[in-house]
PDB file of N, H, CA, C and O in Angstrom:
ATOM      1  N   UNK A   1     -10.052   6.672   5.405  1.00  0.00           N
ATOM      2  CA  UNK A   1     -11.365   6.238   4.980  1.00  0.00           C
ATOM      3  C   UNK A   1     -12.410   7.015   5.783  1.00  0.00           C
ATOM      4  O   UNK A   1     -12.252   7.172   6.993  1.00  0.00           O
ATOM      5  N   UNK A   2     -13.339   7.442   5.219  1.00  0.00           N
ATOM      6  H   UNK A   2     -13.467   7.314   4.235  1.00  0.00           H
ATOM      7  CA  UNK A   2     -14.244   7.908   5.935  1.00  0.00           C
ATOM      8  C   UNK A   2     -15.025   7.288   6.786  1.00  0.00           C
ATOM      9  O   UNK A   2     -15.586   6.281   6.355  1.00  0.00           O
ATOM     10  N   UNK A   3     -15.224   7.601   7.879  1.00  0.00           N
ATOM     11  H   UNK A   3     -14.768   8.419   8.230  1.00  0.00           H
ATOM     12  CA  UNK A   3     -15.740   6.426   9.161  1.00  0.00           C
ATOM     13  C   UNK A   3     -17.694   6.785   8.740  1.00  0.00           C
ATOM     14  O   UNK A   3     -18.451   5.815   8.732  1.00  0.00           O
ATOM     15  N   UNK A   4     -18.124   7.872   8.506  1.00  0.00           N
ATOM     16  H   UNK A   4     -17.509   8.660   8.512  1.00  0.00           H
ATOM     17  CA  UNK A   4     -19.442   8.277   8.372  1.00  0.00           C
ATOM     18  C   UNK A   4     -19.867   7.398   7.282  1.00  0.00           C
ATOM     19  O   UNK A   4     -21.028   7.012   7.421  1.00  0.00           O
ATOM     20  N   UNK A   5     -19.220   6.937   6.159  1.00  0.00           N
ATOM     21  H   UNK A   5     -18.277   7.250   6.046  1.00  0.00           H
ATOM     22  CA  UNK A   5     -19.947   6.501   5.123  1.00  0.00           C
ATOM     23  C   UNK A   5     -19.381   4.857   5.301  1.00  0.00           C
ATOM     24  O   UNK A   5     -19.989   3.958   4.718  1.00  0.00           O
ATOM     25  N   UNK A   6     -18.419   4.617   5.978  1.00  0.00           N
ATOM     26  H   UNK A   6     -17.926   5.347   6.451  1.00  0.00           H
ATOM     27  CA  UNK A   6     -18.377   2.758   6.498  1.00  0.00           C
ATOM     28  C   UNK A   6     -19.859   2.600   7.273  1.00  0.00           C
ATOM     29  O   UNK A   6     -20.665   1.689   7.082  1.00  0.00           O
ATOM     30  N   UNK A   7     -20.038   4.019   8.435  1.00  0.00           N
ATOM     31  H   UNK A   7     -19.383   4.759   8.590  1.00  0.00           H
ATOM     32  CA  UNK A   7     -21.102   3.278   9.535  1.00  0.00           C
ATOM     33  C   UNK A   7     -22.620   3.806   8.411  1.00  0.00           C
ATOM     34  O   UNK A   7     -23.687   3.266   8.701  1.00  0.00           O
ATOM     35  N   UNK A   8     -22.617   4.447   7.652  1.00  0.00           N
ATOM     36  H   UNK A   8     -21.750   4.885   7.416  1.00  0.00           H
ATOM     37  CA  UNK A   8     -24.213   4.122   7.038  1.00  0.00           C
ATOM     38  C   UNK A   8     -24.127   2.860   6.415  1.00  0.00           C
ATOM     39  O   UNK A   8     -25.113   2.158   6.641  1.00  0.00           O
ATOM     40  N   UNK A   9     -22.946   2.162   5.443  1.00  0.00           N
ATOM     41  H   UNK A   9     -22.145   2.732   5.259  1.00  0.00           H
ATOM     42  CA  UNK A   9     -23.152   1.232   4.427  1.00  0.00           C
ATOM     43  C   UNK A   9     -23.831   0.039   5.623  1.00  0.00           C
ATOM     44  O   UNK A   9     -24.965  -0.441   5.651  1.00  0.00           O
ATOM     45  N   UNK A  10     -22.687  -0.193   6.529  1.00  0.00           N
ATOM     46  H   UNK A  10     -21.767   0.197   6.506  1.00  0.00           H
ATOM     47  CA  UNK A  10     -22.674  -1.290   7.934  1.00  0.00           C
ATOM     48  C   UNK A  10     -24.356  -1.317   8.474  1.00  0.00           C
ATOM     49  O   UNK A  10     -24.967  -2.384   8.403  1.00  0.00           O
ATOM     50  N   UNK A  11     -25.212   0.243   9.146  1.00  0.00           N
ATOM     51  H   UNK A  11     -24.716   1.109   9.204  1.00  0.00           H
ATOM     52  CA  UNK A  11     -26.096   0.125   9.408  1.00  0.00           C
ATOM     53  C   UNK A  11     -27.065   0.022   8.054  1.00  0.00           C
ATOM     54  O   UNK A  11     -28.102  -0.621   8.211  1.00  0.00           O
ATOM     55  N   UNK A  12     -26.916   0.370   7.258  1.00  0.00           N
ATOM     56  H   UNK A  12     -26.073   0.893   7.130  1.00  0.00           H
ATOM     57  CA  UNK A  12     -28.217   0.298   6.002  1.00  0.00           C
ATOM     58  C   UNK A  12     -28.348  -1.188   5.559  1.00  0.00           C
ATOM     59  O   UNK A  12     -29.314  -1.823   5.137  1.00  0.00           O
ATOM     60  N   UNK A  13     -26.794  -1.602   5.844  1.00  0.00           N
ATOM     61  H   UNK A  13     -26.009  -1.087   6.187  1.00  0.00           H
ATOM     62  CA  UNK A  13     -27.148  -3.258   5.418  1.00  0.00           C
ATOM     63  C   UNK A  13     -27.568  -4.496   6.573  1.00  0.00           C
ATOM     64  O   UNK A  13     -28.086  -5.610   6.484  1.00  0.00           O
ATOM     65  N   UNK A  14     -27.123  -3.774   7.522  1.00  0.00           N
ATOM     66  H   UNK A  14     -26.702  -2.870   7.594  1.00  0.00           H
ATOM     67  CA  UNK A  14     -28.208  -5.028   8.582  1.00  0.00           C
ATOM     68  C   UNK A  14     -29.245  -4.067   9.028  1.00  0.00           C
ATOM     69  O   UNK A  14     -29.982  -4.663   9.813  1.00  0.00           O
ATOM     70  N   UNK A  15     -29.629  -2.814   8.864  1.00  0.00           N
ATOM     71  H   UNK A  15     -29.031  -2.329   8.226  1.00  0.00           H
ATOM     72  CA  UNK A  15     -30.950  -2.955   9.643  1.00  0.00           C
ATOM     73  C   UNK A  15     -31.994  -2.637   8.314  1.00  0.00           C
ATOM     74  O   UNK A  15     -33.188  -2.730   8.601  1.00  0.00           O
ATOM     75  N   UNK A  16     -31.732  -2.336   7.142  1.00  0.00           N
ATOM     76  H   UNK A  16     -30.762  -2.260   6.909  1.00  0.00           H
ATOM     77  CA  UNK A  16     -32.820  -1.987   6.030  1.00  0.00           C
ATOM     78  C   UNK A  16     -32.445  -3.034   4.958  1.00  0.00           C
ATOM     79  O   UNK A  16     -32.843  -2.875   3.804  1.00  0.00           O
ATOM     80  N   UNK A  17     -31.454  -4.437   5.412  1.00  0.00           N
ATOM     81  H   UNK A  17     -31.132  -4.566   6.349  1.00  0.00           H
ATOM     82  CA  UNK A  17     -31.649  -5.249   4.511  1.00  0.00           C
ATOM     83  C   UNK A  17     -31.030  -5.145   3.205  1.00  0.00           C
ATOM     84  O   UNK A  17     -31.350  -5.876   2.268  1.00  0.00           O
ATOM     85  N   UNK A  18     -29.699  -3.786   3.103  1.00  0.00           N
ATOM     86  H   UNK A  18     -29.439  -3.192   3.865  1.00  0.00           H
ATOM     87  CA  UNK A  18     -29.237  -3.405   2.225  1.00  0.00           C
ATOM     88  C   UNK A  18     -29.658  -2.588   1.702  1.00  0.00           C
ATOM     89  O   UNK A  18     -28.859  -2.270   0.821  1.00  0.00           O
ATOM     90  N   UNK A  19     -30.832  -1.739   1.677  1.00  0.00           N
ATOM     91  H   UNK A  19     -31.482  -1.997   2.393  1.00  0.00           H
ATOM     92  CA  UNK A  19     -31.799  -0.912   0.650  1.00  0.00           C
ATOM     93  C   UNK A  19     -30.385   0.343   1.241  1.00  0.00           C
ATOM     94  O   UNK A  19     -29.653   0.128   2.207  1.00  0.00           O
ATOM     95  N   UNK A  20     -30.333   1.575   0.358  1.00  0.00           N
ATOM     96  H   UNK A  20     -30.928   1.750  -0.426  1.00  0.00           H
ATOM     97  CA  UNK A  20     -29.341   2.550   0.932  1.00  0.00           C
ATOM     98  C   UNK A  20     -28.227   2.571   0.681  1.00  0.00           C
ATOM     99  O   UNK A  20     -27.744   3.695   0.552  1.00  0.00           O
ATOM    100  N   UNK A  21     -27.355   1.439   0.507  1.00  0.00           N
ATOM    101  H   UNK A  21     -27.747   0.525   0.612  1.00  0.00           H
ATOM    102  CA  UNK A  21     -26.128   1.304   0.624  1.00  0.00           C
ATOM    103  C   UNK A  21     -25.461   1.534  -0.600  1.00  0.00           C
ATOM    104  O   UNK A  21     -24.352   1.069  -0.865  1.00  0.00           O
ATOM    105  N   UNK A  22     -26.399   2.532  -1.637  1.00  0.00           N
ATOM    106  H   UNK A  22     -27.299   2.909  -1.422  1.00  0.00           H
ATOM    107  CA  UNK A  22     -25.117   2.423  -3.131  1.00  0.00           C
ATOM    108  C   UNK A  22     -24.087   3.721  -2.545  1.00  0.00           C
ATOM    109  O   UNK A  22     -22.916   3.527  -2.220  1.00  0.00           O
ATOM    110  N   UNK A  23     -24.668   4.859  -2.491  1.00  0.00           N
ATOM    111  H   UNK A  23     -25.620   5.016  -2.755  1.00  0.00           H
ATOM    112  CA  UNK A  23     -24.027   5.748  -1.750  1.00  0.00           C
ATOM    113  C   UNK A  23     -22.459   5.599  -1.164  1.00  0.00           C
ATOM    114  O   UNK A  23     -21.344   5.818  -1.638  1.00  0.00           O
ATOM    115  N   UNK A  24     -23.005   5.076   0.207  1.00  0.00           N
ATOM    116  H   UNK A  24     -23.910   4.898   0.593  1.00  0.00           H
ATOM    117  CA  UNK A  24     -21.784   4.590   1.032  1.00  0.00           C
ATOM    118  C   UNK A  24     -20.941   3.703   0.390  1.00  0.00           C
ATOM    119  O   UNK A  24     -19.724   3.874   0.469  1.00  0.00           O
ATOM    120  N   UNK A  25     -21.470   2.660  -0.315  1.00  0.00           N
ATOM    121  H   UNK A  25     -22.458   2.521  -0.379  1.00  0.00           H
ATOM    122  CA  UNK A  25     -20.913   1.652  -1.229  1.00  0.00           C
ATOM    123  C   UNK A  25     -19.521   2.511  -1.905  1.00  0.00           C
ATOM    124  O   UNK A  25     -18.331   2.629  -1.613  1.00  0.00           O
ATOM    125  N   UNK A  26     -20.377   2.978  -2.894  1.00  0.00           N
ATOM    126  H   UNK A  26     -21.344   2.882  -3.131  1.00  0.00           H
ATOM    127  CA  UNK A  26     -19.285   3.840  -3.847  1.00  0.00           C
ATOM    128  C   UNK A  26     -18.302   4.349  -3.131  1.00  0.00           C
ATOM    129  O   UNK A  26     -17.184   3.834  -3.134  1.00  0.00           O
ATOM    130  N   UNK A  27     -18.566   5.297  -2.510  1.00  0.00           N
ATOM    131  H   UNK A  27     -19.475   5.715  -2.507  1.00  0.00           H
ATOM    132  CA  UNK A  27     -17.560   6.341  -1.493  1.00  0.00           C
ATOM    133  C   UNK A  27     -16.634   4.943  -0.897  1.00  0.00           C
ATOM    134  O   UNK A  27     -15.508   5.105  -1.368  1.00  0.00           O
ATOM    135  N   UNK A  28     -16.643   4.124  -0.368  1.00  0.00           N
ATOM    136  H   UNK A  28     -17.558   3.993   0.014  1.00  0.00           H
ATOM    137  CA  UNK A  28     -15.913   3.814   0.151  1.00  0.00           C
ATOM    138  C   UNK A  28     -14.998   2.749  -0.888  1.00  0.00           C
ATOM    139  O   UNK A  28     -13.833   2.430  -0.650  1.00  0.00           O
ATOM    140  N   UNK A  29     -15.870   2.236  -2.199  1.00  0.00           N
ATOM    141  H   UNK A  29     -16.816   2.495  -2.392  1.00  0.00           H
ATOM    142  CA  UNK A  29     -14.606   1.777  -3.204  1.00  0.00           C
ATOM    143  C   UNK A  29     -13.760   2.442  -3.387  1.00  0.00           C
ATOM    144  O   UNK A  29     -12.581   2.158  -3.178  1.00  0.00           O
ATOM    145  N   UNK A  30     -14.340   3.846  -3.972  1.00  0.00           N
ATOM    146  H   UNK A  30     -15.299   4.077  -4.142  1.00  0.00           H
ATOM    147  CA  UNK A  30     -13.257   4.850  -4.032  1.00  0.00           C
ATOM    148  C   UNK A  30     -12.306   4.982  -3.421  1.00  0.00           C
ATOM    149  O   UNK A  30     -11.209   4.973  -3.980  1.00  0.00           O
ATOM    150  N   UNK A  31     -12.439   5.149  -2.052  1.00  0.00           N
ATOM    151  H   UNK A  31     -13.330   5.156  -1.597  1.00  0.00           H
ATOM    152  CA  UNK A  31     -11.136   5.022  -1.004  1.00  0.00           C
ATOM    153  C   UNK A  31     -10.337   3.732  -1.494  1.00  0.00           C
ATOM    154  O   UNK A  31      -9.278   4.101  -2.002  1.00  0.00           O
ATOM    155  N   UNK A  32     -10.461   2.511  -1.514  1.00  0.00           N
ATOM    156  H   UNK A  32     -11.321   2.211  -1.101  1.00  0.00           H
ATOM    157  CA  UNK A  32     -10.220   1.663  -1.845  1.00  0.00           C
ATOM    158  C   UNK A  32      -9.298   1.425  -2.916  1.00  0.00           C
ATOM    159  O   UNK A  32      -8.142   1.018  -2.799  1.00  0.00           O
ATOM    160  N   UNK A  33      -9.984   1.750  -4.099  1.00  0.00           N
ATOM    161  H   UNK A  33     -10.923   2.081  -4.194  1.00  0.00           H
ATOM    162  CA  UNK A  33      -9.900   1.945  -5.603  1.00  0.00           C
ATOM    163  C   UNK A  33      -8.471   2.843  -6.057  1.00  0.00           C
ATOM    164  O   UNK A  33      -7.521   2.426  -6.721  1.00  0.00           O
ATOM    165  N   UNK A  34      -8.716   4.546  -5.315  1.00  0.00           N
ATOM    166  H   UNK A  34      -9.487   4.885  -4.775  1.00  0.00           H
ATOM    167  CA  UNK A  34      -7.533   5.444  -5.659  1.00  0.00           C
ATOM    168  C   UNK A  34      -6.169   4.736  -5.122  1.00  0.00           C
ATOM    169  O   UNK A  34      -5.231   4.621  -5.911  1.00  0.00           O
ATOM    170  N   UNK A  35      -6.073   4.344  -4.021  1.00  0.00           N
ATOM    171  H   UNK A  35      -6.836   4.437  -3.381  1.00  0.00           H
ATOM    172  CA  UNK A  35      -4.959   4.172  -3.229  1.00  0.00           C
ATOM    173  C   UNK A  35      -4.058   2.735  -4.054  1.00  0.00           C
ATOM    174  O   UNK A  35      -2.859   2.478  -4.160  1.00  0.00           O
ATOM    175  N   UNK A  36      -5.281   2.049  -4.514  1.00  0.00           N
ATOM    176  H   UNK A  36      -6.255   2.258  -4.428  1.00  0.00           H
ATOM    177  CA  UNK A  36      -4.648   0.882  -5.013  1.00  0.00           C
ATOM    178  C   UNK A  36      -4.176   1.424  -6.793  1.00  0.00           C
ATOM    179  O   UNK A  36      -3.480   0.674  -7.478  1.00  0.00           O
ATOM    180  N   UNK A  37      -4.548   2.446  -7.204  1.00  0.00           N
ATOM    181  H   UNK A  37      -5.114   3.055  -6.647  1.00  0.00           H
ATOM    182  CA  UNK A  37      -4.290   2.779  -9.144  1.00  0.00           C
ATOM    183  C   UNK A  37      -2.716   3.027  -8.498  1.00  0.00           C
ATOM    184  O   UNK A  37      -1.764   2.447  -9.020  1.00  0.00           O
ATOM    185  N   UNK A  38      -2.512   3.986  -7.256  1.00  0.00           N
ATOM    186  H   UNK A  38      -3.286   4.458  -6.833  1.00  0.00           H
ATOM    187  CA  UNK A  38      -1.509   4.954  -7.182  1.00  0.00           C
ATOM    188  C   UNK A  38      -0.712   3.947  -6.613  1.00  0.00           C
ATOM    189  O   UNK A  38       0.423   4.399  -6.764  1.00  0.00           O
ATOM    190  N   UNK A  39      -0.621   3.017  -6.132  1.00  0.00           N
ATOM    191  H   UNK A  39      -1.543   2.650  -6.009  1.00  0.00           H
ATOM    192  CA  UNK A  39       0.099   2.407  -5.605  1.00  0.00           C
ATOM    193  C   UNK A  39       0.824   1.389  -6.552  1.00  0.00           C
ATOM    194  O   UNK A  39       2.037   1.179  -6.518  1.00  0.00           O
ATOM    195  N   UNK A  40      -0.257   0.652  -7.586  1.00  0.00           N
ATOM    196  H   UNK A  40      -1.242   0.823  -7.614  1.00  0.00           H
ATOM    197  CA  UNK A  40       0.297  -0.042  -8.977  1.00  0.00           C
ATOM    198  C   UNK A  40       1.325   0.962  -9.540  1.00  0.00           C
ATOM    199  O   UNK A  40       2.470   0.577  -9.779  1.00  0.00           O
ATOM    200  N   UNK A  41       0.989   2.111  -9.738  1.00  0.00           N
ATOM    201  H   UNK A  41       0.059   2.425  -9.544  1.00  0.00           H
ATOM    202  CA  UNK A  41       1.870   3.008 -10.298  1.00  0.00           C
ATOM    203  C   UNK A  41       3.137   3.447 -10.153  1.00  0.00           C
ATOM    204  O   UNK A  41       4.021   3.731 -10.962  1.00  0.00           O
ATOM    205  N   UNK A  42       3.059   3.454  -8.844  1.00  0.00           N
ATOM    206  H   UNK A  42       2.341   3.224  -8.187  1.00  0.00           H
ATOM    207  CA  UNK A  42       4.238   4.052  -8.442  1.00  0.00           C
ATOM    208  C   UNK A  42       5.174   2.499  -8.180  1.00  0.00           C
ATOM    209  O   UNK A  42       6.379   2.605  -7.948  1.00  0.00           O
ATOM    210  N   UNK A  43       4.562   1.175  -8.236  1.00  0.00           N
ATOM    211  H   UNK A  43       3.584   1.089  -8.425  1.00  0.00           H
ATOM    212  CA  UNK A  43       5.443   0.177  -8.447  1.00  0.00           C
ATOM    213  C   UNK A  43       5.827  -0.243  -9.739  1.00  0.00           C
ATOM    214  O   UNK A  43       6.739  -0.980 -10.114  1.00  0.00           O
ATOM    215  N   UNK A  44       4.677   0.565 -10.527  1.00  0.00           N
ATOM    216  H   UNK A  44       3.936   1.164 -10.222  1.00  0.00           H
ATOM    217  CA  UNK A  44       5.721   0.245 -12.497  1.00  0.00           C
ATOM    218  C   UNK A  44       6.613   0.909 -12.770  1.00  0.00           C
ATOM    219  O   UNK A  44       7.555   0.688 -13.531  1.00  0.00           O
ATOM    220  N   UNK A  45       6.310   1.981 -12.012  1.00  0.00           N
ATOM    221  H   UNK A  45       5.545   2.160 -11.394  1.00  0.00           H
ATOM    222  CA  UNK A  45       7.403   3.131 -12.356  1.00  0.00           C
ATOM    223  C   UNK A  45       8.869   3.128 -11.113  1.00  0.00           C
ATOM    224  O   UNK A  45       9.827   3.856 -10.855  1.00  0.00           O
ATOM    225  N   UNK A  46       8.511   2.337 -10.812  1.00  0.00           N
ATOM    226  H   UNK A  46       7.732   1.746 -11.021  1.00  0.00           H
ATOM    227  CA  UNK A  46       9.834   1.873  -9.885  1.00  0.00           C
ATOM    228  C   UNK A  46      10.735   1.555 -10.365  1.00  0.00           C
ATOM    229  O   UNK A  46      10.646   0.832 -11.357  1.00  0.00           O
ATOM    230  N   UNK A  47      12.294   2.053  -9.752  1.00  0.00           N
ATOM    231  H   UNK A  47      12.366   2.641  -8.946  1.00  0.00           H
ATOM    232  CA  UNK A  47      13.202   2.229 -10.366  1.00  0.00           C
ATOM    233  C   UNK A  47      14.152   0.870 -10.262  1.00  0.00           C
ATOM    234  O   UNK A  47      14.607   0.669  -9.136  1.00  0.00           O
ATOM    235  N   UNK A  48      14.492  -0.042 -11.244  1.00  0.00           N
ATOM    236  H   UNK A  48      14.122   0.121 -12.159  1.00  0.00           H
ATOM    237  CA  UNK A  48      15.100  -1.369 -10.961  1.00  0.00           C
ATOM    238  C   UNK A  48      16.388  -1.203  -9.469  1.00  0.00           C
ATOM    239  O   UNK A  48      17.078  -0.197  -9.304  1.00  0.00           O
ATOM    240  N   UNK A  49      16.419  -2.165  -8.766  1.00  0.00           N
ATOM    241  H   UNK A  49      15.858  -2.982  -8.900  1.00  0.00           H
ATOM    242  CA  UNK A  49      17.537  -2.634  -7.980  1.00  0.00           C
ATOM    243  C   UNK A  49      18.699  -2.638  -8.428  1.00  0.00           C
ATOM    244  O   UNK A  49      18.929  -2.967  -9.592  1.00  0.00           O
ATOM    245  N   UNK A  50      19.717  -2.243  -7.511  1.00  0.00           N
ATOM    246  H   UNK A  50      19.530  -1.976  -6.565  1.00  0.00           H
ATOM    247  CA  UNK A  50      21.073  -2.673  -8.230  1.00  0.00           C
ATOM    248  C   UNK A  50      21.443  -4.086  -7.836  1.00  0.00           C
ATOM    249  O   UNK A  50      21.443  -4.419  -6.651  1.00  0.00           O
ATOM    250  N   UNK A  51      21.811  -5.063  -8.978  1.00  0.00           N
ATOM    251  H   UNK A  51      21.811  -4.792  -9.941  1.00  0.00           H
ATOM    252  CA  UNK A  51      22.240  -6.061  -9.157  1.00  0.00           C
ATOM    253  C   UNK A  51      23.276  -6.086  -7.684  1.00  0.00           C
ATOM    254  O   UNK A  51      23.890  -5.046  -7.449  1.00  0.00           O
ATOM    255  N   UNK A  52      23.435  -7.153  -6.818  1.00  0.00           N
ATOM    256  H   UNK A  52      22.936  -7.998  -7.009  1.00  0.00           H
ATOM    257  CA  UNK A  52      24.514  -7.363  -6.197  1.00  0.00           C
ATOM    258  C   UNK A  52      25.495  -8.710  -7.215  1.00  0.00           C
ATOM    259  O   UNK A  52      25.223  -9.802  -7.713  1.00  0.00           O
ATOM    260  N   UNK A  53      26.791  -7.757  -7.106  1.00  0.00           N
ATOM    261  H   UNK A  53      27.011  -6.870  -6.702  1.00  0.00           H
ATOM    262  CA  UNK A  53      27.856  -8.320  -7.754  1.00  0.00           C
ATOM    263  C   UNK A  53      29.194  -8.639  -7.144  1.00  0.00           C
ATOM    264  O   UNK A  53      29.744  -7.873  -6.352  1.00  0.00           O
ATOM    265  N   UNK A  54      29.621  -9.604  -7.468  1.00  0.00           N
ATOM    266  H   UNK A  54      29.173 -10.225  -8.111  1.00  0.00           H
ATOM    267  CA  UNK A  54      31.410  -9.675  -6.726  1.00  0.00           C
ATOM    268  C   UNK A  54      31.820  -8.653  -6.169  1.00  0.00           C
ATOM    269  O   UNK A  54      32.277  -8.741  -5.029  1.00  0.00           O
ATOM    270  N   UNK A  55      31.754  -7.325  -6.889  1.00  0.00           N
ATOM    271  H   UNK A  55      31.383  -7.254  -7.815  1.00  0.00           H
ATOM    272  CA  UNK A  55      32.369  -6.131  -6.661  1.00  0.00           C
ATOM    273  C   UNK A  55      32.064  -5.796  -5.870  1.00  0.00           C
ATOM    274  O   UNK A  55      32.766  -5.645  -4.870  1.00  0.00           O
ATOM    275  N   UNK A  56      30.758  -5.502  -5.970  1.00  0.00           N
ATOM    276  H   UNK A  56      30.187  -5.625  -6.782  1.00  0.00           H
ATOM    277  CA  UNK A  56      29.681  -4.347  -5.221  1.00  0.00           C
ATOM    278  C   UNK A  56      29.680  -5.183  -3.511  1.00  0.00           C
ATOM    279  O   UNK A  56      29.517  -4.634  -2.421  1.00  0.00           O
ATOM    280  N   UNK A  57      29.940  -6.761  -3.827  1.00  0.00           N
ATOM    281  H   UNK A  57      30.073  -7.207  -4.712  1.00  0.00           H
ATOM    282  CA  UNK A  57      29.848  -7.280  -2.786  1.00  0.00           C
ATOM    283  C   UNK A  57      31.439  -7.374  -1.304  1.00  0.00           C
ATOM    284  O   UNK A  57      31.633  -7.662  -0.123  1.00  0.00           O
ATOM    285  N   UNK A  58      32.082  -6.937  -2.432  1.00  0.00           N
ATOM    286  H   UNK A  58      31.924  -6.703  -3.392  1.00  0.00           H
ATOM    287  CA  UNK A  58      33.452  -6.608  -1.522  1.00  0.00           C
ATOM    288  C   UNK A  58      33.577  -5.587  -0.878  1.00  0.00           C
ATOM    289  O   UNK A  58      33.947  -5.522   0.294  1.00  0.00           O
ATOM    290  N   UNK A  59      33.168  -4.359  -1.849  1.00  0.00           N
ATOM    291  H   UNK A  59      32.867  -4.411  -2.801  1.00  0.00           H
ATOM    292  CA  UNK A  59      33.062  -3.459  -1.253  1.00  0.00           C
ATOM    293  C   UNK A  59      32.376  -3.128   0.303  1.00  0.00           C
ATOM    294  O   UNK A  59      32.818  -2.502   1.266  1.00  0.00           O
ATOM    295  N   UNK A  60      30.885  -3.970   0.030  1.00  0.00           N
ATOM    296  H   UNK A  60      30.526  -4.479  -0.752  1.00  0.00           H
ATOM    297  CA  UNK A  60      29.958  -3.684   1.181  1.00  0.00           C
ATOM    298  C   UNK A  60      31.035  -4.415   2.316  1.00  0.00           C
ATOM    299  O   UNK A  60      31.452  -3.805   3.301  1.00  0.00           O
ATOM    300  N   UNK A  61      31.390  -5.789   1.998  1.00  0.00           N
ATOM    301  H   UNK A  61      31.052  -6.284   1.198  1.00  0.00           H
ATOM    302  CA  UNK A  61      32.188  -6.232   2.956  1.00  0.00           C
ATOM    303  C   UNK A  61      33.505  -5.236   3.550  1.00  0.00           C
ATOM    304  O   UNK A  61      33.590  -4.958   4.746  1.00  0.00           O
ATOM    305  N   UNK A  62      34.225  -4.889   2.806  1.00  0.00           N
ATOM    306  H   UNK A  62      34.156  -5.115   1.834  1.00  0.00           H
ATOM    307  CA  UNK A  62      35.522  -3.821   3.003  1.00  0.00           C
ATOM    308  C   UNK A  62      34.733  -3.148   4.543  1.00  0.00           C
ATOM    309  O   UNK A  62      35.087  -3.321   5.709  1.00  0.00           O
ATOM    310  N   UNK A  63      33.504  -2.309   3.967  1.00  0.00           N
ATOM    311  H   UNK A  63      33.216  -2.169   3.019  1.00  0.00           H
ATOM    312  CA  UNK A  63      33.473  -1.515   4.484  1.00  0.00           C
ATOM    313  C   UNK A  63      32.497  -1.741   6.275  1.00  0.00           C
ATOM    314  O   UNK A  63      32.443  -0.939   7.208  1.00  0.00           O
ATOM    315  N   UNK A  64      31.768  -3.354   6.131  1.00  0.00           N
ATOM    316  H   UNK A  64      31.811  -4.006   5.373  1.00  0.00           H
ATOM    317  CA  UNK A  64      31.434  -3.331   7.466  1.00  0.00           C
ATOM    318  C   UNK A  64      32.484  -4.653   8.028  1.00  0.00           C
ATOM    319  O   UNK A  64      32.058  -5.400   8.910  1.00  0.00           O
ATOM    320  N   UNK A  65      33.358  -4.783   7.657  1.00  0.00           N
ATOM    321  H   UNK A  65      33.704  -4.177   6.941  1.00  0.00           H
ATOM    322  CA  UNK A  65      34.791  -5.455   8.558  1.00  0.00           C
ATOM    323  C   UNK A  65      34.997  -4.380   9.740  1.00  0.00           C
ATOM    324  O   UNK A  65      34.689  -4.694  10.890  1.00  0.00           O
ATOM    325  N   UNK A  66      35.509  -3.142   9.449  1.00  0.00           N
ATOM    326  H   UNK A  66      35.759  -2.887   8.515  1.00  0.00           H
ATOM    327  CA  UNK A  66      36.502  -2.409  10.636  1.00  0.00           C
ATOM    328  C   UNK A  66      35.261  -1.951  11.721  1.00  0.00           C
ATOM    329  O   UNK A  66      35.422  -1.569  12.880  1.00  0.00           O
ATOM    330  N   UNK A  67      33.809  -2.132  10.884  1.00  0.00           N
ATOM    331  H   UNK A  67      33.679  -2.443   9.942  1.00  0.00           H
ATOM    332  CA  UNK A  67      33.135  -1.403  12.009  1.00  0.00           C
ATOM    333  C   UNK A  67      32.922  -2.644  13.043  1.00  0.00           C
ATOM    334  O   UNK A  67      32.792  -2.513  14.260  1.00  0.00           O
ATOM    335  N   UNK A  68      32.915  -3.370  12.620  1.00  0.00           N
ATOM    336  H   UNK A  68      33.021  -3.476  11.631  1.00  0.00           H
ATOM    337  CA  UNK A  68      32.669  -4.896  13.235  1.00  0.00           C
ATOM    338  C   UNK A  68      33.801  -5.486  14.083  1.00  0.00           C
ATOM    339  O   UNK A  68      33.560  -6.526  14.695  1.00  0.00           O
ATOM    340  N   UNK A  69      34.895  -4.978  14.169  1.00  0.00           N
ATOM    341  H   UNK A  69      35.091  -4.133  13.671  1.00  0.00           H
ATOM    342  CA  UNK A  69      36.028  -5.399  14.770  1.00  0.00           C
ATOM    343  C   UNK A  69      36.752  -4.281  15.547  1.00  0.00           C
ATOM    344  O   UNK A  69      37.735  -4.566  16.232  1.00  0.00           O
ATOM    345  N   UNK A  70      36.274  -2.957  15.457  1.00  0.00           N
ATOM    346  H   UNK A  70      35.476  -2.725  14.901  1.00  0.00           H
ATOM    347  CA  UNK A  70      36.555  -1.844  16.178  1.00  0.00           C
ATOM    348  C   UNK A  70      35.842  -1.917  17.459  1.00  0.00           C
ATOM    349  O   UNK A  70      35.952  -1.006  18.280  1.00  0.00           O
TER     350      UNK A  70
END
């Protein structure tokens, strides 16, 4: 995030009462805004879990028994 356009929005709104602040405003939704489209996105497009199953569940077991008892 840009620290220059947090400290104008911060000072324009307590010392001018808000007058100033569309500027900084915007710029910093934006930051806001991109990170959160790309982030929805890349969780729709996420690739399903594999189901844990009997199988899948023996296996995992098989395989941390010997490390666990070695």
């Amino acid at each position: 995030m840009p620290p220059r356009n947090a400290y104008f929005l911060l000072h324009n709104a307590i010392y001018f009462h808000g007058n100033g602040t569309t500027q900084a405003l915007v710029v910093v939704l934006i930051y806001f805004v991109i990170p959160a489209v790309v982030l929805s996105l890349l969780g729709w497009f996420r690739s399903p879990r594999i189901p844990i199953t009997p199988d899948t569940e023996a296996e995992a077991t098989a395989v941390v028994i010997p490390i666990v008892s070695a």
